[in-house]
N, C-alpha and C positions, 0 to 999 in steps of 0.2 A: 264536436266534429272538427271544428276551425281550429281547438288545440291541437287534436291528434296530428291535423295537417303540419302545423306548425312545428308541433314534436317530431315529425318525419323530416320534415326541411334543415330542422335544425341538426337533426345527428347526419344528414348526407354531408351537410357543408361543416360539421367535425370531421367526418371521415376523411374528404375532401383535405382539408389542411393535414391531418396527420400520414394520410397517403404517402408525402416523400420522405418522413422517416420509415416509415413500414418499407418502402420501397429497399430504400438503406440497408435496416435490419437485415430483413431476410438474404438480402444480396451478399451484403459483406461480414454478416454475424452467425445466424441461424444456418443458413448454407454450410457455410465452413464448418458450422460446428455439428451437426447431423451429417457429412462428411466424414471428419474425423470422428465421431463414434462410429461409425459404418468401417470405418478401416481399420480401428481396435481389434474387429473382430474377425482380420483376417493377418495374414502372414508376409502384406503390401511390404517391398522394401524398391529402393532406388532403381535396382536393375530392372525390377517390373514394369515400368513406365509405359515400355513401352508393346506390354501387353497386359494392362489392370483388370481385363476381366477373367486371367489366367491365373488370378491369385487363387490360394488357395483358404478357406473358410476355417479358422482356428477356434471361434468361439469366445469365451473365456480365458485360453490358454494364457495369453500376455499380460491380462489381470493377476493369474496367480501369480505370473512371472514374477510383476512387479513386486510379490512381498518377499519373494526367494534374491533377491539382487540387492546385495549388501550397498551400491552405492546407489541406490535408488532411495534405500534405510537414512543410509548417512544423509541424502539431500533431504530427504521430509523430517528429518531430526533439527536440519539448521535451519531448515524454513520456519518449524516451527521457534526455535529460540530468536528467528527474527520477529516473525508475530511478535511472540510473549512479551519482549524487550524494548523493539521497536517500535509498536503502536502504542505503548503508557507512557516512552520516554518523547514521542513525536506529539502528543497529547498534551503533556504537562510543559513542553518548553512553549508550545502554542500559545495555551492558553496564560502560563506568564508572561507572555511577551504583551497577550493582548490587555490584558487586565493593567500592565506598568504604562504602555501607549494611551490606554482609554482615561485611567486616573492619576498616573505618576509621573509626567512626559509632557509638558507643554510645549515647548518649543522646537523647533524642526521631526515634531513628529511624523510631518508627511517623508521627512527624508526615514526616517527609521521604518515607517512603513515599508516605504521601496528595498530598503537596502535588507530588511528582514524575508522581504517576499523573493527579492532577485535570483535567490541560488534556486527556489522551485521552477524557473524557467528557465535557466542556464541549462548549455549545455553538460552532460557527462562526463562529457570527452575534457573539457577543460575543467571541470571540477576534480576529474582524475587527477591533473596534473596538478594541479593544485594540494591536492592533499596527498600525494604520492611526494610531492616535497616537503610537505610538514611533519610524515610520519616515515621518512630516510632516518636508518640505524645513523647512520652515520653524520649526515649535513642537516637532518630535518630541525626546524623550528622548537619541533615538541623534546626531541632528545635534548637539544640545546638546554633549554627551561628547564628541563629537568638536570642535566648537568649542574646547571647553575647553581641550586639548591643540594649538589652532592647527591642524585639518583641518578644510577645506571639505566638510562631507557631502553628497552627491548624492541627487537626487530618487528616493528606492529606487525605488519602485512606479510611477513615470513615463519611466523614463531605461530603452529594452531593454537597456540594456550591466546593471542592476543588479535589475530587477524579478524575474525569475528563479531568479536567485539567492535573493534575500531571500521569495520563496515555498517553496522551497526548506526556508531556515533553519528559516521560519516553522514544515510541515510536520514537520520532523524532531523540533524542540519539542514540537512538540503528542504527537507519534506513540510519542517514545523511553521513555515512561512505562511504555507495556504491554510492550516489550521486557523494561525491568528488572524487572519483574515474574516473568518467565518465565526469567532472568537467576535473579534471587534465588532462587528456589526451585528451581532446579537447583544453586547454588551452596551448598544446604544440602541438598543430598542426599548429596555428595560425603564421603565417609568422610574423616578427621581423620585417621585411621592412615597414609593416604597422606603427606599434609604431615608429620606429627611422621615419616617413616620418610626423606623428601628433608632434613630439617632434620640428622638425624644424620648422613646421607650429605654434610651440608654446602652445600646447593643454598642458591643465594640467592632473592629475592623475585620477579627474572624469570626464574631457572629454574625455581622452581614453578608460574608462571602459564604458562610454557610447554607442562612438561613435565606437568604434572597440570592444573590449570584446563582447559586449552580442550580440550585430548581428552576429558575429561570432559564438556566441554560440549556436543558435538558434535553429540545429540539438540535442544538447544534452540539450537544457532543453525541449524540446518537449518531449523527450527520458524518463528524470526524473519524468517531470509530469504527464506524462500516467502512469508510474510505479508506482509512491508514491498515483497515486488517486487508482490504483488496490488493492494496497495494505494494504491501511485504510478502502477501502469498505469493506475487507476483514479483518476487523482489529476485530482477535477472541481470539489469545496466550494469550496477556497483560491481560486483563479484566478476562479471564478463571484464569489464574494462579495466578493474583492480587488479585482480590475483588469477584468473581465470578459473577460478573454482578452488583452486590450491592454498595453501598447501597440502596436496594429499588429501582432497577435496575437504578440507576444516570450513570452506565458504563455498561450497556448490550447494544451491538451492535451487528448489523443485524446476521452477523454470526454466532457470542455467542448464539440469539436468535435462529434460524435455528438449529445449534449442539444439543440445550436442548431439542427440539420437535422432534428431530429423536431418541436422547434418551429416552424420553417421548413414544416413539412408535407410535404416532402421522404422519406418514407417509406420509399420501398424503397432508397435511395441510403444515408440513414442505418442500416437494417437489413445492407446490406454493408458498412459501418463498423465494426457493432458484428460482426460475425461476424466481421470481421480481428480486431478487438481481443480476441474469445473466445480464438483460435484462436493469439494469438501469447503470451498469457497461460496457455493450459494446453501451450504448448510450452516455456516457458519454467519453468515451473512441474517439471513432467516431467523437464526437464533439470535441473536445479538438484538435482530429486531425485536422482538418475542418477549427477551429479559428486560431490553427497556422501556418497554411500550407497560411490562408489569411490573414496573417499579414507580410506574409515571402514575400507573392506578391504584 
């Protein structure tokens, strides 16, 4: 009986502590976002504001829309080659960064920590400028270098065959910082006795990172992967403050697309936007989990 009581006492005073996230959530998450599926399914746009319950009840209609609207096609086209490209290439620079810091890097490591992690907290706005001067047809850094060696560099940010891409690069850059972070500190969790017990057995340096490293790692790259796919599906800063979508939308991505139709006033068209992109983000999400949770068993 003296359990039960204690078992009751103790999940009020969890509730208790998790009350002001719940509070949160629902307020500034859930709300919104039961909101915006509620407005999907109707014909909401700007001018209505200022009679919303005069809207009128669509349904479905702005779901089919969206697969009838060629540049809604073209943004979940680039989104996805940001996924595909972005989240292996933001992964693997991570995880070398962190693996060279952890075993190859003695000396002012703590500076390479920072100066690896810094662009993930930087602002945008100044990392635009930044690389909007390295990748100038004309004065950039990177035509330069490539001059120098006798290659004609192309107009990154203007040319769709390369604008893409080079958002792409850009993002990975900026991103791969927090990876090795979460990299490094799993990579020091890892018992020693493991390595010194493969070194006698005679393994070499990629049999250890095979055979020890990455099953060891398993928790944190599951970790990185969810995050870096969240975060390309959601991939809007780059593209807005780069290119604004252009050339000829070669770099408007889901989001990008979604932000211009709620600015458009477009309301209920862009709220079934954003409910695909919810919707294809916690399936992907869930799966990701799924695959590596059965590859861990």
């Amino acid at each position: 009986m003296a359990t039960g009581r204690a078992g009751r006492r103790g999940g009020r005073t969890a509730w208790l502590f998790a009350a002001p996230f719940l509070v949160i959530f629902l307020g500034l998450y859930a709300g919104p976002l039961l909101a915006g599926l509620g407005m999907s399914l109707t014909d909401l746009r700007s001018t209505d504001l200022r009679r919303p319950f005069g809207v009128n009840l669509v349904g479905f209609d702005n779901y089919s829309r969206l697969f009838e609207d060629e540049v809604m096609r073209q943004a979940a086209s680039n989104t996805l080659f940001f996924v595909a490209t972005g989240v292996p290439l933001t992964i693997v620079a991570g995880l070398a960064a962190a693996v060279a810091l952890h075993s190859g890097i003695a000396r002012a490591r703590t500076l390479f920590r920072v100066g690896y992690f810094l662009p993930h907290v930087t602002s945008i706005v100044g990392i635009a400028v930044v690389w909007r001067f390295l990748l100038d047809p004309e004065s950039g850094l990177v035509n330069q270098g490539l001059g120098g060696i006798g290659i004609g560099g192309p107009a990154w940010l203007s040319d769709e065959r390369t604008a893409l891409p080079s958002l792409v690069v850009m993002a990975a850059w900026r991103g791969f910082g927090f990876d090795m972070v979460i990299f490094l500190a799993a990579l020091q969790g890892i018992p020693r006795e493991l390595y010194e017990a493969a070194d006698v057995d005679g393994a070499g340096a990629w049999a250890r990172f095979r055979s020890i490293t990455l099953p060891m790692l398993r928790p944190a790259l599951v970790f990185t992967t969810v995050y870096s796919t969240i975060g390309f599906m959601q991939f809007m800063e780059e593209p807005l403050v780069m290119t604004k979508g252009g050339p000829d939308n070669a770099t408007l991505s889901g989001s990008l697309a979604i932000y211009q139709l709620f600015g458009s006033g477009d309301y209920g068209y862009a709220g079934a936007a954003a409910g695909v992109l919810f919707t294809v983000i916690v399936a992907l999400t869930f799966l990701q989990f799924r695959l590596m949770r059965a590859k861990h068993h």
